[in-house]
Every structure is written in structure tokens, then in C-alpha cells.
SETIMI-582189 format. One record per atom (N, C-alpha, C): y, x, z. Coordinates in steps of 0.1 Angstrom, whole numbers, padded with zeros to 4 digits, always signed. Layout:
BEGIN
YXZ
...
REM end
This chain:
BEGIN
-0714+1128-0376
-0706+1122-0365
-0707+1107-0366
-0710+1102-0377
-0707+1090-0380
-0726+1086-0385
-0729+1074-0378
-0748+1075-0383
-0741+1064-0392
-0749+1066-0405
-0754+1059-0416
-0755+1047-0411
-0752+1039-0423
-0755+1021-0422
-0751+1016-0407
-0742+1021-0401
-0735+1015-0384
-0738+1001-0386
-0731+0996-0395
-0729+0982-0395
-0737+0974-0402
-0748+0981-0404
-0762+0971-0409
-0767+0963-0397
-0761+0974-0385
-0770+0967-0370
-0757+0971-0363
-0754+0957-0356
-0744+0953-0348
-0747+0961-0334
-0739+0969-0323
-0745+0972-0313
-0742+0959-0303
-0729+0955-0306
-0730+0940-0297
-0728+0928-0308
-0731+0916-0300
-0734+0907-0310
-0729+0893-0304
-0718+0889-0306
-0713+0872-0304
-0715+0864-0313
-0716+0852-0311
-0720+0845-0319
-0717+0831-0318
-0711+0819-0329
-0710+0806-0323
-0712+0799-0335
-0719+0791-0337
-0730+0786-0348
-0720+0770-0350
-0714+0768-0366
-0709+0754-0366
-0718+0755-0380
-0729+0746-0386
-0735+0741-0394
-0746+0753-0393
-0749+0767-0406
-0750+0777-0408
-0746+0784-0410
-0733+0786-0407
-0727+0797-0405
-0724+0802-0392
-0721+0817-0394
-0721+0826-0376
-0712+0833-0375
-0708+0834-0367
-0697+0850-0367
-0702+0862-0357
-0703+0871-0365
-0705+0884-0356
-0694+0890-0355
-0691+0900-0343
-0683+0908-0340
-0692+0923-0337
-0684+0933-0344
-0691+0947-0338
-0690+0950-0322
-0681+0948-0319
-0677+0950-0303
-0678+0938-0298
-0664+0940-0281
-0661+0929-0273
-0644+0939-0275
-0635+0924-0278
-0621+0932-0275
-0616+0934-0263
-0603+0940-0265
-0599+0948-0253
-0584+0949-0259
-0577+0952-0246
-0564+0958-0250
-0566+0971-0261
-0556+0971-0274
-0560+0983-0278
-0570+0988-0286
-0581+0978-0290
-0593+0980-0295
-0597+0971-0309
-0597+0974-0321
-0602+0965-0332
-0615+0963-0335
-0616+0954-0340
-0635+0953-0344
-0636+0950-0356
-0650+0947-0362
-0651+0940-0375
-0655+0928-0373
-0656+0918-0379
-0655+0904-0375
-0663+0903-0391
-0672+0892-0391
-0683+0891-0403
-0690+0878-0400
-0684+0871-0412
-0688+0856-0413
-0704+0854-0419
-0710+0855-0412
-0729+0851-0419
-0731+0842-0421
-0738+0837-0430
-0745+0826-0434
-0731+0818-0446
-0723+0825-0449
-0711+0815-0458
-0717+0812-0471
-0712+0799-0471
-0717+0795-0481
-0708+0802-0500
-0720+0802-0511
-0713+0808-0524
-0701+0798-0526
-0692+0804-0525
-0677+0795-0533
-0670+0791-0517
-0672+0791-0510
-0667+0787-0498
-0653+0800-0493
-0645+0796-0487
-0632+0802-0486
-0632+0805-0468
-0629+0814-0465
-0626+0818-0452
-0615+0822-0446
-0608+0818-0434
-0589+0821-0430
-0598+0821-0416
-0587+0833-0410
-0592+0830-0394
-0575+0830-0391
-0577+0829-0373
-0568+0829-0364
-0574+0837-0353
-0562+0846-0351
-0567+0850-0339
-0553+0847-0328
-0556+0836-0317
-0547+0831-0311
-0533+0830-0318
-0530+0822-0324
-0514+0821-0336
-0515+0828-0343
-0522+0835-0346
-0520+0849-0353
-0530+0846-0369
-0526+0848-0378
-0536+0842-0391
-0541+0858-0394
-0552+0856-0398
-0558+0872-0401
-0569+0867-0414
-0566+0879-0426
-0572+0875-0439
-0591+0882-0437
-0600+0872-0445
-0612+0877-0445
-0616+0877-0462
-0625+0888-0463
-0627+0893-0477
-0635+0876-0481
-0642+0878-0490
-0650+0866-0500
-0663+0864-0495
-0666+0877-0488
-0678+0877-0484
-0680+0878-0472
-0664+0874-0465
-0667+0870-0448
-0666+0884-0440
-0656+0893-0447
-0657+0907-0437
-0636+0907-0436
-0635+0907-0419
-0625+0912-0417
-0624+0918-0406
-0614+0928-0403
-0609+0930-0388
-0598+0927-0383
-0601+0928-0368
-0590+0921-0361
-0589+0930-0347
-0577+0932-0342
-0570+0940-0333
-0560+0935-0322
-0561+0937-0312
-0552+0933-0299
-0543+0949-0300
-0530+0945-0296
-0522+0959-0294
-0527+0955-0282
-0519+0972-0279
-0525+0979-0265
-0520+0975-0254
-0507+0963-0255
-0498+0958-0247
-0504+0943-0250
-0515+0935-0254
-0513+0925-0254
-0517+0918-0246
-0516+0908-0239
-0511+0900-0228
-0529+0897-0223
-0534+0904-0212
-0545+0897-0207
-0548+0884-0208
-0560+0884-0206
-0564+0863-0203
-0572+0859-0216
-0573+0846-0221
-0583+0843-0230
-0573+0843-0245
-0588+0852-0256
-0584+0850-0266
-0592+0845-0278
-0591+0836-0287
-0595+0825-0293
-0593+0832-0308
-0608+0833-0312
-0608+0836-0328
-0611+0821-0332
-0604+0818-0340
-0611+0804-0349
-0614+0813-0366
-0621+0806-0373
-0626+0808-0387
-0625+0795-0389
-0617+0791-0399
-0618+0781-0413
-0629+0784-0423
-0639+0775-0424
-0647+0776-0438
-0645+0763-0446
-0638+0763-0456
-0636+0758-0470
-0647+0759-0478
-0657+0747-0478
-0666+0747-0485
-0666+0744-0503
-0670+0745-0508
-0670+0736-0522
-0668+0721-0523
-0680+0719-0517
-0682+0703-0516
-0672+0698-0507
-0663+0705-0505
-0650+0698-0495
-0653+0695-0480
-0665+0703-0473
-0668+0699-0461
-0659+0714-0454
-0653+0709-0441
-0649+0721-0435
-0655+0723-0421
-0657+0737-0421
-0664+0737-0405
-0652+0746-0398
-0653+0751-0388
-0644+0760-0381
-0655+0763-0371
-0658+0776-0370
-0661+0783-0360
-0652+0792-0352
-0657+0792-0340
-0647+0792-0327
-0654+0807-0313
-0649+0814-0317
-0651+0823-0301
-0638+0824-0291
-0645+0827-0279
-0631+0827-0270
-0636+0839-0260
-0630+0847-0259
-0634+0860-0248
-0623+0862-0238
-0624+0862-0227
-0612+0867-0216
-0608+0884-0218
-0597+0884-0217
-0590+0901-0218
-0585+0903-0208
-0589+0915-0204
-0586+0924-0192
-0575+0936-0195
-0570+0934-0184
-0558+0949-0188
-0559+0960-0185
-0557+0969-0194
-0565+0986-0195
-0556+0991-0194
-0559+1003-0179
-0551+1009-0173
-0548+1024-0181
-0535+1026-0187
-0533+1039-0192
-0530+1051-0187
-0527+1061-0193
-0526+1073-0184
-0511+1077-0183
-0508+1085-0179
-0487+1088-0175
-0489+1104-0179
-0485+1106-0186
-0483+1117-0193
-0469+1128-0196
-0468+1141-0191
-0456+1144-0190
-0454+1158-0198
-0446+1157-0211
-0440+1171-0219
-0427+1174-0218
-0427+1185-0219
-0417+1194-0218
-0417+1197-0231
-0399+1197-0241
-0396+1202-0250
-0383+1206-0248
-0379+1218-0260
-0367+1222-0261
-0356+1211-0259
-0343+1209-0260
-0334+1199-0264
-0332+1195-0278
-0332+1212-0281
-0330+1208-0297
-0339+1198-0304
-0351+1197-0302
-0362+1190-0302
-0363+1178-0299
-0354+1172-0291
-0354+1162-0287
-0340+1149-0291
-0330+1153-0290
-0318+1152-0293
-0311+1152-0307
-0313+1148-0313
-0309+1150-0327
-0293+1157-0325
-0292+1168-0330
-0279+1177-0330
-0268+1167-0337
-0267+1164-0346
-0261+1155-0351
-0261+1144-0360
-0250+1135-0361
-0250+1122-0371
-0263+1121-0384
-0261+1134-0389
-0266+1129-0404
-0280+1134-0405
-0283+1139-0391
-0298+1144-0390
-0308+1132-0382
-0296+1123-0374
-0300+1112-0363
-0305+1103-0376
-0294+1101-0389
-0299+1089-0400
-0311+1095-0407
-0312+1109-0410
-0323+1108-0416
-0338+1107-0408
-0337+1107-0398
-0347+1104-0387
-0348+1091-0388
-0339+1084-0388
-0340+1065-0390
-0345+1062-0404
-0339+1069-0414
-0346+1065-0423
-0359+1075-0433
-0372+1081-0426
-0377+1083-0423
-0387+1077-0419
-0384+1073-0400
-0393+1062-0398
-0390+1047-0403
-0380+1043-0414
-0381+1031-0418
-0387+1028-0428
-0391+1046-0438
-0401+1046-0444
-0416+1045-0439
-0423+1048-0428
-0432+1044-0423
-0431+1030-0420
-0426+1025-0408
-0425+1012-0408
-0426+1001-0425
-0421+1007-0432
-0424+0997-0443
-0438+0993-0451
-0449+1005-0443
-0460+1013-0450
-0467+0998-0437
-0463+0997-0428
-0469+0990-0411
-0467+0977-0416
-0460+0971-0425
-0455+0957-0428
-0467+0952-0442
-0474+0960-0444
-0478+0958-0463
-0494+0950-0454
-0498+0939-0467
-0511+0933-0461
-0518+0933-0476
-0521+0921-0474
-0531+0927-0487
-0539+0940-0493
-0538+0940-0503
-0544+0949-0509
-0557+0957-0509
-0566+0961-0518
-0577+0967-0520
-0588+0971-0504
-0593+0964-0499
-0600+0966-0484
-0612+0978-0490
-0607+0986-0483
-0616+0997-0481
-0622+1001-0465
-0622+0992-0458
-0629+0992-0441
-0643+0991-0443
-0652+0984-0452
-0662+0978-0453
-0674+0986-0444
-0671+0999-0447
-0681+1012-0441
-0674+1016-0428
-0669+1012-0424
-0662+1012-0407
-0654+1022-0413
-0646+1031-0398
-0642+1044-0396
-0646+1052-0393
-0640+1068-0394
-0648+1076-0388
-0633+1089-0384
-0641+1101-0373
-0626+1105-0368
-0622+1115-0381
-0610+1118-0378
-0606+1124-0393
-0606+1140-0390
-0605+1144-0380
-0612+1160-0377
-0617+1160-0361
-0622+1170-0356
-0628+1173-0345
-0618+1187-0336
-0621+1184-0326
-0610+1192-0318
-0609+1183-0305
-0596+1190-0299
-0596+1188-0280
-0589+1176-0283
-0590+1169-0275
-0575+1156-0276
-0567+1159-0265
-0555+1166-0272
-0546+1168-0263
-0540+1157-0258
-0535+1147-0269
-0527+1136-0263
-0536+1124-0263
-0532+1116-0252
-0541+1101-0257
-0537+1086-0255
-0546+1080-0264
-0536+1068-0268
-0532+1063-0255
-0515+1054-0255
-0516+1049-0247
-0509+1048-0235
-0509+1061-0236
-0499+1071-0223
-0486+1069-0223
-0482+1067-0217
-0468+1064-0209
-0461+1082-0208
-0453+1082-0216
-0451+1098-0218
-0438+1102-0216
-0435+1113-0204
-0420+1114-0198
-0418+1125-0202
-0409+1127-0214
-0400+1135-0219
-0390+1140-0216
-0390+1150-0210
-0382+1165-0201
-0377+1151-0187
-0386+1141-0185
-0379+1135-0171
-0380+1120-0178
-0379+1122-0189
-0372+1106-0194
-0386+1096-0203
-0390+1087-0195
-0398+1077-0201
-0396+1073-0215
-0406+1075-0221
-0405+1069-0237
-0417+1058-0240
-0415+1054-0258
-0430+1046-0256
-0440+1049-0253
-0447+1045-0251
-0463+1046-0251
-0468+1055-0262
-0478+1065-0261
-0485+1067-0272
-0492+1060-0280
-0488+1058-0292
-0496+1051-0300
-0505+1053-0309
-0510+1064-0306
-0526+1075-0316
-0532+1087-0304
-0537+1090-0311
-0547+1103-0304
-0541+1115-0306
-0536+1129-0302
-0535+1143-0305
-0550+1148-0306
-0551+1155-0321
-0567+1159-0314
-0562+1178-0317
-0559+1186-0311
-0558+1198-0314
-0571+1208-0323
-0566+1214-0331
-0576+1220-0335
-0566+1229-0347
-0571+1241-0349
-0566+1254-0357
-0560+1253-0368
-0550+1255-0373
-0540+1252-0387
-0550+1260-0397
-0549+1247-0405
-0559+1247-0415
-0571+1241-0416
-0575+1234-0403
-0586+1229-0402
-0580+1218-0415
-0595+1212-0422
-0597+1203-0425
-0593+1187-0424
-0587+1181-0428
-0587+1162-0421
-0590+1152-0428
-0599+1143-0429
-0605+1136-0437
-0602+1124-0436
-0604+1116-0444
-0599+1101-0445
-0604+1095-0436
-0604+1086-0425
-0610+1079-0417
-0616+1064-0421
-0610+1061-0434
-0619+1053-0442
-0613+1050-0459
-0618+1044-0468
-0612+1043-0479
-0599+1036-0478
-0591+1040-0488
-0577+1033-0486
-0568+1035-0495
-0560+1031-0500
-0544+1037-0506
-0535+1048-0500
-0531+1060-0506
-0517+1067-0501
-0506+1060-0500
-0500+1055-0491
-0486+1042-0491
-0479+1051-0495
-0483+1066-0487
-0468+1073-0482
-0473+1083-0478
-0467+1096-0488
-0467+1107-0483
-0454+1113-0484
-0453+1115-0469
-0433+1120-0468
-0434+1135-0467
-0424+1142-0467
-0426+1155-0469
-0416+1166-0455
-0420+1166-0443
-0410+1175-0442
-0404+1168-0430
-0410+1155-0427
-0401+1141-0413
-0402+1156-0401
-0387+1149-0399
-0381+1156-0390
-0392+1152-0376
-0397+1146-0372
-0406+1143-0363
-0418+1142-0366
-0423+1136-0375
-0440+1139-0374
-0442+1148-0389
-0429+1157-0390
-0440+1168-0404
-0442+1161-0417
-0451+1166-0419
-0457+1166-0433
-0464+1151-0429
-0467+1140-0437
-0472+1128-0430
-0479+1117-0441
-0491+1116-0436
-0497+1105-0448
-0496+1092-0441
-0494+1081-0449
-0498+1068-0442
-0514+1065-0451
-0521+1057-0450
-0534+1051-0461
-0535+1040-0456
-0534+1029-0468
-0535+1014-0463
-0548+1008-0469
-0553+1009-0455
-0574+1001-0458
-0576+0989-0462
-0564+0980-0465
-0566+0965-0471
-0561+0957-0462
-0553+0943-0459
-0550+0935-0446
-0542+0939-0440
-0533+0954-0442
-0527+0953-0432
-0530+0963-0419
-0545+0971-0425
-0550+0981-0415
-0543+0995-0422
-0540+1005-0414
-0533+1013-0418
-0536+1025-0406
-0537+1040-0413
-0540+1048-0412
-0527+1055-0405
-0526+1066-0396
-0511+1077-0398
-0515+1093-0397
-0515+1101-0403
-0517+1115-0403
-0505+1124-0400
-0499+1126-0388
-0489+1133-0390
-0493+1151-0382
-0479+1155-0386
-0480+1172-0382
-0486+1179-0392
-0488+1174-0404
-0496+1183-0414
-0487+1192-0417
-0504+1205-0421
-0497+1214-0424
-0492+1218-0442
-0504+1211-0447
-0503+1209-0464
-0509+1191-0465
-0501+1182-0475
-0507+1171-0482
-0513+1175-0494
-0528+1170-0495
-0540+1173-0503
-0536+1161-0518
-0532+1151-0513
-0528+1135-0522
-0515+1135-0521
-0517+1125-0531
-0502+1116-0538
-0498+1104-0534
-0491+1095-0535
-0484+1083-0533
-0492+1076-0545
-0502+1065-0543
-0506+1060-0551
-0520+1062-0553
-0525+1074-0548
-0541+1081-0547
-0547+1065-0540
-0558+1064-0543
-0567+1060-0539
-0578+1068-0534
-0582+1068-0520
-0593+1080-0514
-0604+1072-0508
-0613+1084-0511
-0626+1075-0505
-0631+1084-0489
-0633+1075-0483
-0638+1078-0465
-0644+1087-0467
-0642+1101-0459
-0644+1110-0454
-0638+1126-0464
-0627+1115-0476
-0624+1126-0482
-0613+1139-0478
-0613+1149-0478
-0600+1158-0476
-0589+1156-0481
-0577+1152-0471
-0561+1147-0477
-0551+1153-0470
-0555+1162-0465
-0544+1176-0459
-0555+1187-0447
-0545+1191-0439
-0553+1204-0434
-0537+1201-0420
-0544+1207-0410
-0541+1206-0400
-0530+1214-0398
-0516+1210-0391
-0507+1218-0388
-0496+1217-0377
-0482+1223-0377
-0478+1220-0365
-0460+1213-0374
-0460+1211-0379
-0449+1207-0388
-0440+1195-0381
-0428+1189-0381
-0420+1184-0370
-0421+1188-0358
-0420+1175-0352
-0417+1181-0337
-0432+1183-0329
-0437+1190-0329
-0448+1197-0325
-0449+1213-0318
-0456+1210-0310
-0458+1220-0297
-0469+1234-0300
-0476+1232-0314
-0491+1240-0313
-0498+1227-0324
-0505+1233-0333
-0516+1229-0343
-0523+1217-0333
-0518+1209-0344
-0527+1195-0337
-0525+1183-0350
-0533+1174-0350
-0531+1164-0360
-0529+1150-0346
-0520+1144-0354
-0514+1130-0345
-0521+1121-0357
-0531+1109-0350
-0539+1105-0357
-0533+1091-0351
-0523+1074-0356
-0522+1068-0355
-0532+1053-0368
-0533+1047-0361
-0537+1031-0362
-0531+1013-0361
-0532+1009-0370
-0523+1000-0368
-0534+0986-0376
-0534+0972-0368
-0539+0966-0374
-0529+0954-0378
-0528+0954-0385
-0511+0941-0390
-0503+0943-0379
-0498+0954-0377
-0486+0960-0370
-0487+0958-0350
-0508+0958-0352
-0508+0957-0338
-0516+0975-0336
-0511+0976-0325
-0516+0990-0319
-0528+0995-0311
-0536+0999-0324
-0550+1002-0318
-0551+1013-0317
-0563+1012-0309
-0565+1033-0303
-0579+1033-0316
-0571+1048-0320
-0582+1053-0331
-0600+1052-0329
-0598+1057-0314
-0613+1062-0312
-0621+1047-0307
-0614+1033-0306
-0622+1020-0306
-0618+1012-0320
-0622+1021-0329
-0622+1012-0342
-0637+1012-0345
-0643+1001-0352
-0657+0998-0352
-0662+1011-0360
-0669+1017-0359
-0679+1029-0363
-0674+1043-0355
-0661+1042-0350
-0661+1057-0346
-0659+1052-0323
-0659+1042-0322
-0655+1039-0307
-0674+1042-0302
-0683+1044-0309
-0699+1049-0301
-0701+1065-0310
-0693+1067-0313
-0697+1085-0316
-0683+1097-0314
-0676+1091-0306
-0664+1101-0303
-0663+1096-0286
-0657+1106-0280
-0652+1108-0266
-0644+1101-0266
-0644+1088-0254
-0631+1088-0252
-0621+1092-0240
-0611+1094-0247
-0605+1107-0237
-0601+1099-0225
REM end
């Protein structure tokens, strides 16, 4: 699903030259879409910080980072700068600027029980809050151990029932946006890492998304697995891309065997299937 060495060979290629150094991007952004961003030509001992429009975004030593527009972010021009901190104290800044268009989503409408929907009572509504404040804490973490370097890839195969994005009216009543992919497929199927990373968080049982992994790929990129039917890992695992870390199920609020596959780039909202290695070998729905 995924060809070998993707990112030996850029399929698009930007570029803005201050001394010898370059910057490539794997893509062209978009609402909703992350890329890899890769400083060439850096000099040994030289230090790299980018910006993406106010926004500061960390790059590894050797000039590899990604960077992400949520799926709501504001059309019009957006402005990567790169700081290079030389040794010899010389600094360059390289500079891209691309205009963003706004991507039209889909409106999407489910039908669920009430019970399902409505939290019956007080002390079931708190443990739902805290819950997702356990996730949310997993969406806040930066740093740490970058395991992106090999891109991503999708973490099972199946229909996509739901898709990113969607404007989703529950029994009548508009909610957020979707913010990952449904990809349906048989309890039990397999689900595999979509790239190396840390277990932040494996909750057991969330009253809405089930059985549920978070994995944090380094910066602030972060993984979501929910609806599982078994967790394969632990809190603290470190897993390597394309490993098995549960099996497919219908666990919280779920309609039928499906895995909810969310993305997050420093707490902006990207769609799974335009992350650099898996947006030219998956459908997009």
C-alpha cells in the first residue's frame, strides 16, 4: 500500500533558495492536509525553527519537520519562514508563501438511539468529560521522540464509511465536523501503526470512542484509534510503523465494526488520507 523509499523522491517539489540551503515540501497545502517539510543543503551544527504564519513549528537536526492547516483554516496566503542558525553566526531565513483555497466538505446525516446520544445521567455526563480530557491532554504533548521520518501509512483497509470533515446531523441536530476517517471493516480485522510513535494513551472502555489508542509521532503529531475491539499495547510502548496495536471493533458509541482513524498536527486537524506517504496510495473518499 505504501511504495518503499516515498520520500527519497518528492512527488511535488517547492523550493526557495537563501545561500545553500532549500526547502522541500512533499505536497501543496490545503485546508486539512499535512506535509513533510525538509530543509536541504543545512549546514553541520546549524539549528533550524520554522514559522508557519505565527505559528512556530519544531524541525528535527537534520531539517525534517511537518506541518498542517486544520480543516477550518482561514483561506488566502500562507507563509512558511525557516530560521537557519549557522555556527559561524550567519543567519539565513528561507521563505515560501502559497495561497489556500477553501475545501468544500460533505453534510452527513446519522441516526442513533437516544440513549446513545444523551448521556442518561450526571455521573456518566462527567465521566465522558473526563475521558475526553484524557485525550485532549495526549493533543497538547510536543516534543518527544519523532517517529514520522518514513511518512504514514493507512492503518487497515476497508469501506470509509465516515469522512473527514463532514458536517454531521445527529437525529436532526448539527454537531462538529468530523475529524478522522470511518474506515469499516470485520471485527477483528487487524490495525497497524500508521507510523512510529509513543502509546500516550490507552483508555479502556470511553464511553464514546471504546477501547482507544492515542500514539505520539514526535512535535505534537498524534495518532487516534478508536472503537477498538482489543488494545494489542501499553501506555508507554513504543511501536514501530506498520506494527499491530489492536484489532478492529464496535466498542462505544458505534453503529457496526469500523475503526475511527483521527490526526492531529499540534492540535490542528488533518485528514488522515493527506498525510505525506498515504494521500497518493489511498482513495480519497
Amino acid at each position: 500500500m505504501i511504495r518503499s523509499g516515498i520520500f527519497l523522491l518528492f512527488l511535488y517539489f517547492f523550493s526557495t533558495q537563501a545561500g545553500a540551503a532549500t526547502l522541500e515540501l512533499s505536497g501543496p497545502l490545503d485546508q486539512g492536509t499535512a506535509v513533510l517539510l525538509r530543509v536541504i543543503g543545512l549546514s553541520p551544527g546549524a539549528k533550524a525553527s520554522g514559522k508557519l504564519n505565527a505559528s512556530p513549528f519544531p524541525i528535527t537536526p537534520d531539517g525534517l519537520a511537518v506541518i498542517g492547516l486544520d480543516m477550518e483554516a482561514p483561506p488566502g496566503l500562507v507563509t512558511i519562514d525557516v530560521t537557519l542558525a549557522n555556527p559561524d553566526g550567519r543567519r539565513e531565513t528561507l521563505r515560501k508563501e502559497m495561497a489556500i483555497a477553501k475545501r468544500n466538505y460533505q453534510e452527513e446525516r446519522i441516526s442513533l438511539p437516544e440513549g446513545k446520544v444523551t448521556p442518561p445521567n450526571k455521573a456518566l455526563e462527567e465521566r465522558i468529560q473526563r475521558e475526553t480530557e484524557s485525550i485532549k491532554a495526549v493533543y497538547r504533548l510536543r516534543d518527544g521522540q519523532v517517529g514520522f521520518q518514513n511518512g504514514f501509512r493507512q492503518p487497515v483497509t476497508g469501506r470509509f464509511s465516515g469522512v473527514f470533515g463532514s458536517r454531521r446531523i445527529l437525529n436532526g441536530k448539527p454537531k462538529n465536523p468530523h475529524n478522522g476517517v470511518d474506515i469499516a471493516a470485520p471485527k477483528g480485522t487487524l490495525v497497524q501503526a500508521t507510523a512510529a510513535g509513543l502509546v500516550a494513551l490507552a483508555g479502556a472502555n470511553y464511553v464514546l470512542t471504546g477501547n482507544t489508542l492515542v500514539l505520539h509521532h514526535g512535535h505534537g503529531v498524534v495518532s487516534l484509534y478508536a472503537h477498538l475491539d482489543q488494545m494489542l499495547v501499553a501506555e508507554g510502548d513504543w511501536v514501530t510503523q506498520g506494527q499491530t496495536i489492536g484489532y478492529v471493533g464496535t466498542t462505544g458509541r458505534s453503529t457496526g465494526p469500523h475503526l475511527h482513524w483521527g490526526t492531529l498536527v499540534r492540535g490542528q486537524r488533518v485528514d488522515p488520507l493527506r498525510l505525506p506517504g498515504v494521500e497518493n496510495n489511498a482513495p480519497i473518499p
